[in-house]
C-alpha positions in Angstrom: 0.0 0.0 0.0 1.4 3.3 -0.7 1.5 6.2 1.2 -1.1 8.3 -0.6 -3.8 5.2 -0.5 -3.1 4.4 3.9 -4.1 8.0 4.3 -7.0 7.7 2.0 -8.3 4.8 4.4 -7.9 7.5 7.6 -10.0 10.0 6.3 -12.4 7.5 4.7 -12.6 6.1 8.3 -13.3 9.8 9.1 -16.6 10.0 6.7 -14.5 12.2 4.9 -15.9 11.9 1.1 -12.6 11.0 -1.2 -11.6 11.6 -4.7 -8.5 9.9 -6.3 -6.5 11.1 -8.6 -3.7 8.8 -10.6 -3.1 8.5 -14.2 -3.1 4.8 -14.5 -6.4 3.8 -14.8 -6.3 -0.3 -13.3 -4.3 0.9 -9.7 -6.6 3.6 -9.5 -9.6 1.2 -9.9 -7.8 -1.3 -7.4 -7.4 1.8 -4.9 -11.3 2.3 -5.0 -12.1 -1.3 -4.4 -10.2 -1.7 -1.8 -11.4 1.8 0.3 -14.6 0.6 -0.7 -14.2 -3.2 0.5 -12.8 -1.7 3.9 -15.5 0.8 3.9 -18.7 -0.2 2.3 -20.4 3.0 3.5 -18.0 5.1 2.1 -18.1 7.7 -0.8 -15.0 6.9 -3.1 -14.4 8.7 -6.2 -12.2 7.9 -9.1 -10.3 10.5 -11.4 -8.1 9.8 -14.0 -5.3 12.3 -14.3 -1.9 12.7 -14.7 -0.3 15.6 -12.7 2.3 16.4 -14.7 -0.4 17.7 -17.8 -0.6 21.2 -16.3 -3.7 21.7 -18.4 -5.5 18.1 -18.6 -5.2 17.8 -14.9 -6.8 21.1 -14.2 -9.8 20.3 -16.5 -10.3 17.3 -14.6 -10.0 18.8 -11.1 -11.9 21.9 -12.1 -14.8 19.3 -13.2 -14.7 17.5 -9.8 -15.1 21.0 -8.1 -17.8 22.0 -9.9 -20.1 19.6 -7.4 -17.4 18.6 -5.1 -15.6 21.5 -3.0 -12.4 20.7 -1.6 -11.9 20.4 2.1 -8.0 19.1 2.1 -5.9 18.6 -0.8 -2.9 15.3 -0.4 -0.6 15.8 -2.7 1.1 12.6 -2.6 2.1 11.7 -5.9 6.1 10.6 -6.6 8.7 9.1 -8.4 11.4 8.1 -7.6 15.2 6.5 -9.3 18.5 6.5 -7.6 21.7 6.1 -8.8 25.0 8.0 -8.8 25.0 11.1 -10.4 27.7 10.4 -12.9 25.7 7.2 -14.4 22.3 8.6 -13.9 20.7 9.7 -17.4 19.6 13.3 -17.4 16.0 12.4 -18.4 15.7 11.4 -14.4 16.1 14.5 -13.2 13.7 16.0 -15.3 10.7 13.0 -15.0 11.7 13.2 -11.1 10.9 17.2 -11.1 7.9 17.3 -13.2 6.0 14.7 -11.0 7.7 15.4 -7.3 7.4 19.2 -7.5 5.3 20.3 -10.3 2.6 18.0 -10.0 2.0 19.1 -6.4 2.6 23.0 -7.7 -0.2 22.3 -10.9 -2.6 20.8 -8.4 -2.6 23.4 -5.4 -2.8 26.1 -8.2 -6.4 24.7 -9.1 -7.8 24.1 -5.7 -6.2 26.8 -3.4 -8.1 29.6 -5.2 -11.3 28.0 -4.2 -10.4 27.3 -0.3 -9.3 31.0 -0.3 -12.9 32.1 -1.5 -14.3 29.9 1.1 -11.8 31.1 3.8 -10.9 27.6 4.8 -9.0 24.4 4.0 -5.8 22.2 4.3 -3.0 21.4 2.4 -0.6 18.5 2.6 2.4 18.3 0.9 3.9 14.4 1.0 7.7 15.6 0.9 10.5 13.1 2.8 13.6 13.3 5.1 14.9 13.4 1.1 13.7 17.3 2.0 16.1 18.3 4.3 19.4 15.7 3.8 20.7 14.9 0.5 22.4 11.9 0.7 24.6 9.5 -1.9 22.7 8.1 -4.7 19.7 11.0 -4.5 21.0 13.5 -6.4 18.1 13.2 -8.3 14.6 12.4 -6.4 16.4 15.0 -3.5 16.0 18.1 -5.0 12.7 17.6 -5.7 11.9 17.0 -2.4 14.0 20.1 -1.0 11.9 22.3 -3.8 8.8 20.5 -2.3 9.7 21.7 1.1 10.3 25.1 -0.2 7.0 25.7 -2.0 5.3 24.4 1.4 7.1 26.9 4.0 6.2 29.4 1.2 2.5 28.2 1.4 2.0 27.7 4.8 3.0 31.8 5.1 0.5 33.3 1.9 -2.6 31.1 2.5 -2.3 31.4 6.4 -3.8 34.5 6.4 -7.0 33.0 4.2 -7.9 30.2 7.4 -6.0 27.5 5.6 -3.3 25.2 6.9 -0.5 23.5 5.7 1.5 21.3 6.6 4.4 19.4 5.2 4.7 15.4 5.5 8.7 14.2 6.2 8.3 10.1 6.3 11.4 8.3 6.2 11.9 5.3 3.8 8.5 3.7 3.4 7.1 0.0 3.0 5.4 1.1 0.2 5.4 -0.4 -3.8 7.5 2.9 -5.0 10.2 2.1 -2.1 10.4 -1.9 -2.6 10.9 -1.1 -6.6 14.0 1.3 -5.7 15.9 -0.9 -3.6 17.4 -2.7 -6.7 18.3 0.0 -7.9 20.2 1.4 -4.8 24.1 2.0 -4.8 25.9 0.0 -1.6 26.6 3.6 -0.4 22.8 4.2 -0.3 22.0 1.2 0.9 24.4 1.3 4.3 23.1 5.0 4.8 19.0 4.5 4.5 19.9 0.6 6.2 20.6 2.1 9.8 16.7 4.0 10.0 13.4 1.8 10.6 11.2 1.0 7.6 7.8 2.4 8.6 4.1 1.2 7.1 2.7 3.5 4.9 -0.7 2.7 8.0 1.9 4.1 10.7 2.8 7.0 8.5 -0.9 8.1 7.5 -1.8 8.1 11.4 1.2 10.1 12.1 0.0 12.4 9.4 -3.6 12.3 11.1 -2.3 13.2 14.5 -0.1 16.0 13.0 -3.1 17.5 11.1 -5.2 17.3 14.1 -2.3 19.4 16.0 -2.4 21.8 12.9 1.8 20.8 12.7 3.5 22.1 10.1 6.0 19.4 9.8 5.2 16.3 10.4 8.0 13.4 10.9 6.7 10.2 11.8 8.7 7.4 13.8 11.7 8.6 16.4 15.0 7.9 13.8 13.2 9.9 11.5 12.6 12.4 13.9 16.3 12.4 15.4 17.8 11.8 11.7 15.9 15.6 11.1 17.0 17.5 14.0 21.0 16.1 13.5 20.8 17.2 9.4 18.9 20.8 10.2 20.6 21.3 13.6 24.1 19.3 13.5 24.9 19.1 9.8 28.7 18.4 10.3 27.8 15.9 12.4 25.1 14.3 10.1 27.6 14.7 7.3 30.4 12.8 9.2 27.6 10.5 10.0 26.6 9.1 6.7 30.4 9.7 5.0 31.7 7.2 7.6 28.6 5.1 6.5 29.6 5.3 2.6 33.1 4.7 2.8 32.3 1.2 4.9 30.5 0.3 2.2 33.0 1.0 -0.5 35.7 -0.7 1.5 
């Protein structure tokens, strides 16, 4: 289950109507089913968009919102392809980007206008510790998730003012389908780095997000090596550095 789809099931557990959005059609029909098969009462929707399509995936929101106002806005989708910077094509970068940061920027352009003309709503933005330590082998999905945490502190301070909150998920490596297709993928640097942190469900994740929310947090790190992996990179950075340095030359040895 991915991270997007666990927090679907707390707010559906909530009686909170939900509308997904992928651009795949079959997942996003095995999403449904299974919110639904979980909660029979519930009221699921389905939308077929790819968040990347500035323009299609506006249209399709905009249609949604025409009989559906939004109350909170997930942006959870992601990509994700690591790899050493001198053997990564450039291509990744640029897929990485699109989806990581500009799908979240194309879909809070279409719905924030409406919460600010209602004077209320919430916005999540699914970044990663990838938002505030780049480490070996992420010189491509990091970035991205720095830029992420960038357009939320930037957020949180314009539509504050409106009666809308943001806040900005940080969840450490994830037992989700994106994170088991990665780990093949993963340099040994990587690999002795991300090894010494606990790999949380994408369940614990969406309550720690739930709990956060219900706080009205800002950021939002879920599980206690994430937490003390956050404060050491923003608050000890040599430190964190000589950390995972030590960590990557091990590996190489």
């Amino acid at each position: 289950m991915g991270i997007g789809l666990a927090i679907a099931h707390r707010f559906v557990a909530r009686g909170a109507r939900v509308t997904l959005l992928a651009r795949s059609v079959a997942p996003l029909a095995a999403a449904r089913a299974e919110l639904l098969a979980r909660t029979p009462e519930a009221t699921v929707s389905a939308l077929v968009a790819d968040v990347t399509d500035e323009h299609g995936s506006r249209a399709a929101i905009e249609h949604v919102m025409q009989t559906d106002p939004v109350d909170l806005l997930v942006n959870s989708a992601g990509i994700t392809h690591p790899g050493r910077f001198l053997e990564l094509e450039p291509e990744r970068y640029r897929a990485q980007m699109e989806t990581n940061f500009f799908g979240a920027v194309h879909v809070t352009r279409v719905v924030a206008p409406q919460m600010v003309s209602r004077r209320r709503g919430y916005v999540v933005q699914v970044g990663s510790l990838a938002s505030v330590a780049g480490i070996y082998g992420f010189s491509a999905y990091a970035p991205t998730k720095f830029a992420l945490q960038g357009f939320a502190e930037c957020l949180r301070a314009e539509l504050r003012p409106h009666g809308i909150d943001v806040s900005l998920l940080l969840p450490p490596d994830t037992d989700t389908p994106m994170h088991r297709a990665e780990i093949p993928l993963l340099p040994a640097e990587t690999r002795a780095i991300t090894g010494a942190l606990q790999v949380l469900s994408a369940e614990r994740v969406a309550l720690a997000l739930e709990r956060g929310m219900d706080r009205r947090r800002f950021s939002i790190v879920p599980g206690v090596d994430a937490r003390l992996t956050e404060l050491a990179a923003r608050w000890l950075p040599g430190l964190f550095r000589w950390f995972v340095d030590r960590r990557s030359d091990r590996a190489r040895a």
